[in-house]
GULUM-944397 format. One record per residue (C-alpha): residue in one letter; x negated, y, z negated; chain; residue number from 1. Coordinates in nm, 4 decimals. Each point is the difference from the previous one (the first is absolute). Layout:
<vomis>
> A / X / Y / Z / A / NUM
...
</vomis>
This chain:
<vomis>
> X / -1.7857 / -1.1484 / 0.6978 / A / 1
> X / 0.2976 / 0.2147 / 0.0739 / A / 2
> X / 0.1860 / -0.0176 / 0.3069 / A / 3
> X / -0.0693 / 0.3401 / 0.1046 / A / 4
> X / -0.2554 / 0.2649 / -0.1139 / A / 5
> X / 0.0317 / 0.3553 / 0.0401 / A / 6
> X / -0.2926 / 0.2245 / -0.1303 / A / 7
> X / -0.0350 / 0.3381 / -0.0050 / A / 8
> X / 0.2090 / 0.0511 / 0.2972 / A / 9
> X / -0.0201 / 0.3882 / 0.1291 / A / 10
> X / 0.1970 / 0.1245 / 0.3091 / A / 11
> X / -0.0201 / 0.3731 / 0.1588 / A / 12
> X / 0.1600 / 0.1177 / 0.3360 / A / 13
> X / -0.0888 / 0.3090 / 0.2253 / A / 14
> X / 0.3297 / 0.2044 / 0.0035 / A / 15
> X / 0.0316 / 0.3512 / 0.1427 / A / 16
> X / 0.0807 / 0.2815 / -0.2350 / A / 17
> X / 0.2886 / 0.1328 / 0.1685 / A / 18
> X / -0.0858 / 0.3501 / -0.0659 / A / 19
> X / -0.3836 / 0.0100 / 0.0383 / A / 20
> X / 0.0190 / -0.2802 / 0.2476 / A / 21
> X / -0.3059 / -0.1531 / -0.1341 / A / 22
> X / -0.0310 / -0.3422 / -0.0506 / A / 23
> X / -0.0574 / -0.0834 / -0.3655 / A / 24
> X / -0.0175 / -0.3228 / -0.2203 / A / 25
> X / 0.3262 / -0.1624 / -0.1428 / A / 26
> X / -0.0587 / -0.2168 / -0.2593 / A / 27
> X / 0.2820 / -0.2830 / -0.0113 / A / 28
> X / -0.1990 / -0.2474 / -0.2153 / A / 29
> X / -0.2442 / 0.0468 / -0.2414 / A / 30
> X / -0.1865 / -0.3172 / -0.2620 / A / 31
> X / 0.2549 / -0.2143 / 0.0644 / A / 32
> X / -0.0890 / -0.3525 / -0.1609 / A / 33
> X / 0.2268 / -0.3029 / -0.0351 / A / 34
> X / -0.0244 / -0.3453 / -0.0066 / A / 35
> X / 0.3060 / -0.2133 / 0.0428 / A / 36
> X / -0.0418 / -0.4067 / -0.0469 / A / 37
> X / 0.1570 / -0.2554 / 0.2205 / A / 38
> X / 0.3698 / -0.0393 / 0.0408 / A / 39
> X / 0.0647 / 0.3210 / -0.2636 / A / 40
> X / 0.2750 / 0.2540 / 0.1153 / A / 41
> X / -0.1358 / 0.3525 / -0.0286 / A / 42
> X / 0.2218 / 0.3495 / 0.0723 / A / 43
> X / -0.1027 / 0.3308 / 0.0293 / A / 44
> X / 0.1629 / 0.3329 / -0.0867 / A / 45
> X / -0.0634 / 0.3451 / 0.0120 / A / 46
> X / 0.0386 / 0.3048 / 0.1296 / A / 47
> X / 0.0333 / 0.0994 / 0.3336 / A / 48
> X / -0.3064 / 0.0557 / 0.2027 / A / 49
> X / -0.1813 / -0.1565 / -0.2675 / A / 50
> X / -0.1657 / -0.2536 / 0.2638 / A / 51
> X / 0.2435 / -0.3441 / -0.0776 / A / 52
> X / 0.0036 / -0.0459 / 0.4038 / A / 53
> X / -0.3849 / 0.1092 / 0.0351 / A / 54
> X / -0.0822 / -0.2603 / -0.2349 / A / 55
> X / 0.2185 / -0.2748 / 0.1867 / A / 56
> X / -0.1318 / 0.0747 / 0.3357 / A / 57
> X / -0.3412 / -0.0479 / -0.1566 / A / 58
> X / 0.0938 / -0.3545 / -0.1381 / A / 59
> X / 0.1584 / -0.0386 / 0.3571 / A / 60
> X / -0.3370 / 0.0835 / 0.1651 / A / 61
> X / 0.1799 / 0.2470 / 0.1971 / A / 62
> X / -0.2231 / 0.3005 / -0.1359 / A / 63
> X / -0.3410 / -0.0102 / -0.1443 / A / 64
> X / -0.0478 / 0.1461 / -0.3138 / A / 65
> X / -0.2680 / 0.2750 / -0.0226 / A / 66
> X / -0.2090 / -0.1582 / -0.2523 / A / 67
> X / 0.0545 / -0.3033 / -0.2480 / A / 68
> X / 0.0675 / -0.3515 / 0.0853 / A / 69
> X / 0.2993 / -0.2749 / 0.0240 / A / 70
> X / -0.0547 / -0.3567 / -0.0215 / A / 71
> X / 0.2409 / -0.3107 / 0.0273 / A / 72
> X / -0.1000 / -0.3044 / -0.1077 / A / 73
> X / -0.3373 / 0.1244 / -0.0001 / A / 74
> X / 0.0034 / 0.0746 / 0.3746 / A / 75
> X / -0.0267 / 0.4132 / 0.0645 / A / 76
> X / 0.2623 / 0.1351 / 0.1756 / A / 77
> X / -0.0693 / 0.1509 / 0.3318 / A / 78
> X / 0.3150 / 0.0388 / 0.2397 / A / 79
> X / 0.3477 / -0.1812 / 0.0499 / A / 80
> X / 0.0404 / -0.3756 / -0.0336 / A / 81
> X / 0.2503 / -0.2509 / -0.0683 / A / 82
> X / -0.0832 / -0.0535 / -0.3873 / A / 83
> X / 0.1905 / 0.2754 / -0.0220 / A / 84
> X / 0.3389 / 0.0915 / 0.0836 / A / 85
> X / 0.1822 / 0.3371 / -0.0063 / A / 86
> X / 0.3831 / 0.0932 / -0.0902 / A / 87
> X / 0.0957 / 0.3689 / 0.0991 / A / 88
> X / 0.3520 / 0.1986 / -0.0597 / A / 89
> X / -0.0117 / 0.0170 / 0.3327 / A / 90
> X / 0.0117 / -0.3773 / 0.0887 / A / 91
> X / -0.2207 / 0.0428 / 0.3318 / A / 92
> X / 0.2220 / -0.3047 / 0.1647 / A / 93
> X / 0.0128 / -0.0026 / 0.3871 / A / 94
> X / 0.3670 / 0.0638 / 0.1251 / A / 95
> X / -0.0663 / -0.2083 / 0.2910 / A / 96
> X / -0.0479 / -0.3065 / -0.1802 / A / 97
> X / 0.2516 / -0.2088 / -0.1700 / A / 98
> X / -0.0535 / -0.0926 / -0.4162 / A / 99
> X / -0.1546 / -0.3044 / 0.0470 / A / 100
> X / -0.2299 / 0.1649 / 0.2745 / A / 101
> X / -0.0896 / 0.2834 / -0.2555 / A / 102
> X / -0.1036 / -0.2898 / -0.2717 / A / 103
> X / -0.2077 / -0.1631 / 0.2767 / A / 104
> X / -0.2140 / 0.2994 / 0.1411 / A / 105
> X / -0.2381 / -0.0882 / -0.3267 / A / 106
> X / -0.0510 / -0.3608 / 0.0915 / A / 107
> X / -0.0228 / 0.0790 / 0.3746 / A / 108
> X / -0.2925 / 0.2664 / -0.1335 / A / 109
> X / -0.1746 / -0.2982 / -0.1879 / A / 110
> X / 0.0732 / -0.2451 / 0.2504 / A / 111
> X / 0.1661 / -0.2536 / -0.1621 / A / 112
> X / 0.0987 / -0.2710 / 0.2725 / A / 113
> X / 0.3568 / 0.1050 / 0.1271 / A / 114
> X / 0.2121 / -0.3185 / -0.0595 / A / 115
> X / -0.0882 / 0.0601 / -0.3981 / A / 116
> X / 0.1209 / 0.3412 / 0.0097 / A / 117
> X / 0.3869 / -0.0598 / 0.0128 / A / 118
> X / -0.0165 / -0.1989 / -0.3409 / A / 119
> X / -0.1934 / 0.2585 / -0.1675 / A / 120
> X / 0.2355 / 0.2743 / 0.1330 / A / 121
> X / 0.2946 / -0.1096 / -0.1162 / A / 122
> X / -0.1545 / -0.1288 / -0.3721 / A / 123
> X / -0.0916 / 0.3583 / -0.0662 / A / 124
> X / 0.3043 / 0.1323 / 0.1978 / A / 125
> X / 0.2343 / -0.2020 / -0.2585 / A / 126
> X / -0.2535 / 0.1274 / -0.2779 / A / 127
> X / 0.1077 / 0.3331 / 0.0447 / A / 128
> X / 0.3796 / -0.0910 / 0.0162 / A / 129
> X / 0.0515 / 0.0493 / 0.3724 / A / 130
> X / 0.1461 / -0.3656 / 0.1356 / A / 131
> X / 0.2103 / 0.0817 / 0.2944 / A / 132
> X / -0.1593 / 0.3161 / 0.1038 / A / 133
> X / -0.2966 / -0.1646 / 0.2120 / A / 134
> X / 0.1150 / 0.1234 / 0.3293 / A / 135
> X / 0.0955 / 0.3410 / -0.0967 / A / 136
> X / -0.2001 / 0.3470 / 0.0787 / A / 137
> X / -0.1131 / 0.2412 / -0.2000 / A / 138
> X / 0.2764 / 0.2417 / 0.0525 / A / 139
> X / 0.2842 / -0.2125 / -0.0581 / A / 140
> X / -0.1350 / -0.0472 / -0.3741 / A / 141
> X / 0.0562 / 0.2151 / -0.2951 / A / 142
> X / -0.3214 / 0.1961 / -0.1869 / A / 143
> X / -0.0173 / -0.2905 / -0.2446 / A / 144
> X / 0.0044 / -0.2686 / 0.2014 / A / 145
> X / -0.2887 / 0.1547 / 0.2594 / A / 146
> X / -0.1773 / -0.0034 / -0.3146 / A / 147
> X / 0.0513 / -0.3051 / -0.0321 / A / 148
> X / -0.1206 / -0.1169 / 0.2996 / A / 149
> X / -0.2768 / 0.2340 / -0.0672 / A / 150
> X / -0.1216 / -0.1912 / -0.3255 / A / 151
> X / 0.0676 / -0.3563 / 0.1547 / A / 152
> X / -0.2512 / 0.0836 / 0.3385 / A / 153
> X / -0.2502 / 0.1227 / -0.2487 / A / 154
> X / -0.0020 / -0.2867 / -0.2206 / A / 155
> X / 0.0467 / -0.2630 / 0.3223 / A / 156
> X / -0.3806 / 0.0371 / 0.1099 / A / 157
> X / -0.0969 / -0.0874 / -0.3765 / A / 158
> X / -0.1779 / 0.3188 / -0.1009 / A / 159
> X / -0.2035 / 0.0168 / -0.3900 / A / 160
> X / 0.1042 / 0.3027 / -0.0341 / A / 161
> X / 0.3325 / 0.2023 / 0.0450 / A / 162
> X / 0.0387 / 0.3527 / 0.0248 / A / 163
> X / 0.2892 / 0.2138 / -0.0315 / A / 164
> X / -0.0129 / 0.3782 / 0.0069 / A / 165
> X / 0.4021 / 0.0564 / -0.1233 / A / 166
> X / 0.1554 / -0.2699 / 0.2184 / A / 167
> X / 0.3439 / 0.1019 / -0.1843 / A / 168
> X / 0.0231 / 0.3610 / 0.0487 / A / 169
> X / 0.2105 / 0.0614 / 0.2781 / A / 170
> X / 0.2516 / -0.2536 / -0.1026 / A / 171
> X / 0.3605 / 0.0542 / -0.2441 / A / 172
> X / -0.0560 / -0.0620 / -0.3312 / A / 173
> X / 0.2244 / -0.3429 / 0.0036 / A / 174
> X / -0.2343 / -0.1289 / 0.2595 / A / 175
> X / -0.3178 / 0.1337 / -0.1876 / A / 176
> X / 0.0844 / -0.2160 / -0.2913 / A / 177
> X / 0.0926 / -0.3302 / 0.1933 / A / 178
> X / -0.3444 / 0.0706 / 0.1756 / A / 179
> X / -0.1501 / 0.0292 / -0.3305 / A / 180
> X / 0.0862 / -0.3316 / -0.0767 / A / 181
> X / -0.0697 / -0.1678 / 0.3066 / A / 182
> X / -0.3403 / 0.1012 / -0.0156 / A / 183
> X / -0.0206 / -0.1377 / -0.3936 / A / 184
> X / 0.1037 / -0.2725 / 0.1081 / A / 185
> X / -0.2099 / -0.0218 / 0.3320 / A / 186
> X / -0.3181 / 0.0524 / -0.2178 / A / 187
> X / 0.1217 / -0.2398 / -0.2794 / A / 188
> X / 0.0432 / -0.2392 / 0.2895 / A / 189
> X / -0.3794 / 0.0638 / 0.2028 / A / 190
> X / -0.2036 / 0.2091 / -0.2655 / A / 191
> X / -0.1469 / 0.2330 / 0.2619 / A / 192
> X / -0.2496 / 0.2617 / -0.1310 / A / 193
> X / 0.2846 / 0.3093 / 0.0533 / A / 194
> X / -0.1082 / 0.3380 / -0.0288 / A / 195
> X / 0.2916 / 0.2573 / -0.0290 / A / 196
> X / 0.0077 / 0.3460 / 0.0569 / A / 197
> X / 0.3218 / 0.2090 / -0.1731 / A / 198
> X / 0.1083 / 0.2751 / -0.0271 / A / 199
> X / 0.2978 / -0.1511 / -0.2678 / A / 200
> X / -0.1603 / -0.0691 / -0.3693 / A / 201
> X / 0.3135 / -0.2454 / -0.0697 / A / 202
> X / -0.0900 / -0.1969 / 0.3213 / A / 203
> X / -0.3778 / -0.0065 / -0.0561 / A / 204
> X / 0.0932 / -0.1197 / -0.3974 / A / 205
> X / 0.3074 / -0.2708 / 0.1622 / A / 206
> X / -0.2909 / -0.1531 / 0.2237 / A / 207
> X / -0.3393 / 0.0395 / -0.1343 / A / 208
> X / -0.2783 / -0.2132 / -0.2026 / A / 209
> X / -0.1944 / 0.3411 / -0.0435 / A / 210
> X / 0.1379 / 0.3639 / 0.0683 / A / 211
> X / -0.3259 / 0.2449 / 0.1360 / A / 212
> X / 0.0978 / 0.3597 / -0.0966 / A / 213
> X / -0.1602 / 0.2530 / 0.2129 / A / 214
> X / -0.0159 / 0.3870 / -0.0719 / A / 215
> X / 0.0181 / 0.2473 / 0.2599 / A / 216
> X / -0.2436 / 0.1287 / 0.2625 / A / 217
> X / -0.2394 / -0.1490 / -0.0082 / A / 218
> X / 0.1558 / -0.3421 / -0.0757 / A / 219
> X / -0.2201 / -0.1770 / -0.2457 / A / 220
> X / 0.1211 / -0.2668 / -0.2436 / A / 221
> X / 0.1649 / 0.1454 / -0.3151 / A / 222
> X / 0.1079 / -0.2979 / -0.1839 / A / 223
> X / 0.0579 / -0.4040 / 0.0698 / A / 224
> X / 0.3207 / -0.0912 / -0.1850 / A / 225
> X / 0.0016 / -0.3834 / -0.0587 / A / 226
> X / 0.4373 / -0.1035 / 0.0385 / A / 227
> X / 0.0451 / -0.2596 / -0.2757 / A / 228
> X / 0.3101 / -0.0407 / 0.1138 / A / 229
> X / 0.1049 / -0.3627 / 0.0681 / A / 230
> X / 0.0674 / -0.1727 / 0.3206 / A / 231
> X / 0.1841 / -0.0794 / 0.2021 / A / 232
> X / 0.1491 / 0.3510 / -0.0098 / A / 233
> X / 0.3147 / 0.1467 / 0.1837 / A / 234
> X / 0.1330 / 0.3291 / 0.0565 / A / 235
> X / 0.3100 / -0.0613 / -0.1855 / A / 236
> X / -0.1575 / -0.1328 / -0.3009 / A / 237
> X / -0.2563 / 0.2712 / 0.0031 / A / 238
> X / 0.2175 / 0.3066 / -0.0146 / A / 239
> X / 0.1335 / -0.1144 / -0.3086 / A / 240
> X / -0.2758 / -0.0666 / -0.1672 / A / 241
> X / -0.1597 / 0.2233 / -0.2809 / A / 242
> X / -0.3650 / -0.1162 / 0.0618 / A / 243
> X / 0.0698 / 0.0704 / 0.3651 / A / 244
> X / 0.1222 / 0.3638 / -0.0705 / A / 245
> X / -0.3014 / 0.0818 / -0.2329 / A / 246
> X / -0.2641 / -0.0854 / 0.2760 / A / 247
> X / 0.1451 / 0.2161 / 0.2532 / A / 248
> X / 0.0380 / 0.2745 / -0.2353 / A / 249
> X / -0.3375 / -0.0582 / -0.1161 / A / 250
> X / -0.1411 / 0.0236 / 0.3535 / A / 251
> X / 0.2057 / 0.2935 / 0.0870 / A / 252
> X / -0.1609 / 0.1992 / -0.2778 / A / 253
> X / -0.3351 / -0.1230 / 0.1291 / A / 254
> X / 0.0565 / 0.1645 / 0.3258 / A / 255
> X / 0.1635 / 0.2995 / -0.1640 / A / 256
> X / -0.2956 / 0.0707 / -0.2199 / A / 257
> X / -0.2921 / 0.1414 / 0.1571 / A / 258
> X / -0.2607 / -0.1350 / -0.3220 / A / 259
> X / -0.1436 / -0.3280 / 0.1046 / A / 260
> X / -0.0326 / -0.1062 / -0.3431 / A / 261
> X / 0.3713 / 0.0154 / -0.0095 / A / 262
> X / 0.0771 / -0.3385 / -0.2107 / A / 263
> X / 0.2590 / -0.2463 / 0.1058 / A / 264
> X / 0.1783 / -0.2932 / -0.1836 / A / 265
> X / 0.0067 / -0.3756 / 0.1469 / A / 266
> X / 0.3057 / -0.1186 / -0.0830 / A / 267
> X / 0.0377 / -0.3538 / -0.0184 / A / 268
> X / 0.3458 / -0.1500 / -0.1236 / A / 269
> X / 0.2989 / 0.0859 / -0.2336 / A / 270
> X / -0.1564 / 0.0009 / -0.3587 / A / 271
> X / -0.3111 / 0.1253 / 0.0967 / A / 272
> X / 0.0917 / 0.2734 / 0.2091 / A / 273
> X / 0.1830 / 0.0914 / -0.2456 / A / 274
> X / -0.2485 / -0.0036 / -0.2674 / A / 275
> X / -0.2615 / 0.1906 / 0.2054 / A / 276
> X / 0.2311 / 0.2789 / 0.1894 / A / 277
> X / 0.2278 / 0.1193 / -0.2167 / A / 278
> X / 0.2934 / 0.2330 / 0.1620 / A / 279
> X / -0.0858 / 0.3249 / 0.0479 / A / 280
> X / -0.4064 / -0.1246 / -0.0748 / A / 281
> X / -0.2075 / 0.2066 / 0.3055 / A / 282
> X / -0.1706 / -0.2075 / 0.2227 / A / 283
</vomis>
């Protein structure tokens, strides 16, 4: 049984036209089915507005879809609850509270006793690289490392599934990479169930088990891309890599083409890649 179970997912809002001032039906999702196993990493791309954020506030059990189901581990999902936890850009951390306070609030939430809270704090504060910054406040950290403290109070309270609508976004491009890492190496470490919404096709090919293409308005699945690539993976090693290259451009001509029986190549290593893509071969 998979881990989570999404079938024939459908999501509409009431907006108002702004010129007739009517309200009429936006349709942000539409026969959206998935199912991702236990412990897999799985990103999402697409376009914008093409409902990646719908669908993770649905997995969330912030918003109810308006027909279809989600299940995980069997169990139908009907609001919020600590099984899951959820990484935004925006890292939603209380400025009143120090880091290790931050990390806690998810323990305090599931009432672990409070004399076992310290430990776990600082385990999953030095998971995330930040030793020495227990007693700071939010705004005496950089962007990276409030995502950082972000990650480590999600994971704390020991959630099956993580979340992360573009957790890297409003970070430099240095830091983006050395929080691509940590987070390889986070999952590596814990083999949380991460789902990952992106707007970047290298990121979602650097991280994932499975990339879900989505096309535009309204988002439905295009294509699953399976990444062959080995693991562990890093960013460094990545960019120079051929297969690596030839999956992103594959992907980006998936979301440039508007034909959903657009075909695209997995790439697997050296050799083969090279046997099955040849340069200048459309994919």
């Amino acid at each position: 049984m998979a881990k989570i179970e999404l079938s024939n997912l459908r999501q509409i809002y009431n907006i108002r036209n702004p010129v007739t001032k009517k309200l009429e039906n936006f349709v942000a999702l539409d026969d959206f089915s998935l199912s991702i196993e236990d412990g897999e990493f799985v990103a999402i791309v697409g376009p914008s507005g093409c409902g990646k954020s719908t669908f993770l506030d649905i997995v969330s059990g912030l918003s109810k879809p308006k027909s279809g189901t989600i299940h995980i581990d069997g169990q139908i999902v009907k609001g919020p609850a600590l099984d899951r936890g959820f990484i935004m850009q925006g890292y939603a951390l209380f400025p009143w509270r120090t880091v290790i306070r931050n990390v806690a609030y998810g323990l305090e939430v599931k009432h672990v006793p409070r004399k076992n809270r310290p430990a776990i704090c600082k385990e999953f504060i030095e998971l995330v690289g930040l030793t020495g910054f227990e007693d700071r406040f939010p705004n005496e950290l950089s962007g990276g490392m409030r995502q950082r403290v972000a990650i480590a109070r999600s994971l704390a309270y020991d959630p099956q599934v993580l979340l992360m609508d573009e957790p890297f976004a409003a970070v430099d491009a240095q830091t983006r990479e050395t929080l691509q890492d940590e987070l390889l190496s986070i999952w590596e470490k814990t083999k949380k169930t991460i789902i990952f919404v992106t707007h970047s096709i290298e990121e979602a090919v650097l991280l994932a088990d499975r990339v879900v293409v989505m096309t535009p308005r309204p988002g439905k699945i295009k294509k699953v891309v399976d990444i062959k690539l080995p693991r562990p993976r890093s960013a460094a090693e990545m960019r120079v890599s051929s297969d690596f290259k030839w999956i992103t451009h594959g992907i980006w001509e998936l979301l440039q083409n508007s034909a959903d029986e657009e075909p695209i190549k997995r790439a697997t290593t050296g050799a083969a890649l090279a046997d099955e893509i040849a340069p200048g071969t459309q994919i």
